[in-house]
C-alpha positions in Angstrom: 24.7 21.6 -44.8 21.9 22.8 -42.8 19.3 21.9 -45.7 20.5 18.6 -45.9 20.1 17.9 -42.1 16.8 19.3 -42.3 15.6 17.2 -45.2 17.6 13.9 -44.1 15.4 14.4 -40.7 12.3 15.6 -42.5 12.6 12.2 -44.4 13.2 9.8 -41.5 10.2 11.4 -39.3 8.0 11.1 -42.1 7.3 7.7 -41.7 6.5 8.1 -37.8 3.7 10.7 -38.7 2.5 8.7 -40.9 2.2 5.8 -38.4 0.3 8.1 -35.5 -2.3 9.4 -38.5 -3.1 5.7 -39.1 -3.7 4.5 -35.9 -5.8 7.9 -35.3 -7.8 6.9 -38.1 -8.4 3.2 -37.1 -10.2 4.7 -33.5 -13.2 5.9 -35.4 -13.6 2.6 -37.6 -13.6 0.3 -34.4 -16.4 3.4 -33.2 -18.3 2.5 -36.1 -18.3 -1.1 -35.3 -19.7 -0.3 -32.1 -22.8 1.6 -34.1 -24.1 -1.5 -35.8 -25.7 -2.5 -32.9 -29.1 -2.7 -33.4 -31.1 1.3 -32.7 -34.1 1.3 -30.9 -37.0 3.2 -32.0 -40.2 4.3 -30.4 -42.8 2.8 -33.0 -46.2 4.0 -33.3 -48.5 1.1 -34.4 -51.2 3.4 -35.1 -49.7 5.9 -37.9 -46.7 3.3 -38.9 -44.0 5.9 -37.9 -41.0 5.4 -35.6 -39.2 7.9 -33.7 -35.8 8.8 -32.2 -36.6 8.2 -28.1 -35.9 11.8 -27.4 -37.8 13.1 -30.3 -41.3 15.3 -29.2 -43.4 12.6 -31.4 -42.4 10.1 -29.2 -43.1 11.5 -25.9 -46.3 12.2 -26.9 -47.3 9.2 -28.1 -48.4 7.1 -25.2 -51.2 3.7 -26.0 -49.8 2.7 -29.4 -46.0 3.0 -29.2 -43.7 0.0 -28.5 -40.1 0.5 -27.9 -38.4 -2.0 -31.2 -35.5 -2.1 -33.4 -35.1 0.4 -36.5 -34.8 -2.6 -38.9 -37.9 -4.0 -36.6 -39.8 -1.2 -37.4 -39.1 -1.1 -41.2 -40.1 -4.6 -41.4 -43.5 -3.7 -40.0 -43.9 -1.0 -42.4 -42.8 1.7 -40.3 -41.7 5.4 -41.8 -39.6 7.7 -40.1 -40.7 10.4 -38.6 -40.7 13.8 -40.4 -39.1 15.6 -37.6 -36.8 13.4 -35.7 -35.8 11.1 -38.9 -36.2 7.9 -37.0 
């Protein structure tokens, strides 16, 4: 008797669990949507590569670097940076 209350309550809390994992998993993909807006990158015009802001590279570089977007810095040419990645 006591296996068949345990499974009986096993069965209709399984559901519930269930329904808290899925709503623990939706908090990361509306994260994710909050990470397609648009990166900024330190670009250096003179050697075509773009840093991460906090990356050495970049607080080095001081005449030819312009703060633009990652996808603006592709389109220029740009290459990311060895260390930092971009």
């Amino acid at each position: 008797m006591k296996y068949l209350a345990l499974s009986l309550a096993l069965l209709l809390l399984a559901p519930i669990a269930q329904a808290k994992d899925t709503k623990e998993r939706a908090k990361p993909v509306a994260a994710s949507t909050k990470a397609k807006t648009e990166r900024q990158v330190m670009f250096n015009t003179s050697s075509v590569k773009y840093h991460d802001p906090s990356c050495r590279w970049a607080e080095k570089c001081t005449k030819n670097c312009v703060k633009v977007s990652e996808s603006e810095a592709i389109q220029r040419g740009g290459v990311p940076c060895k260390v930092c990645g971009g």
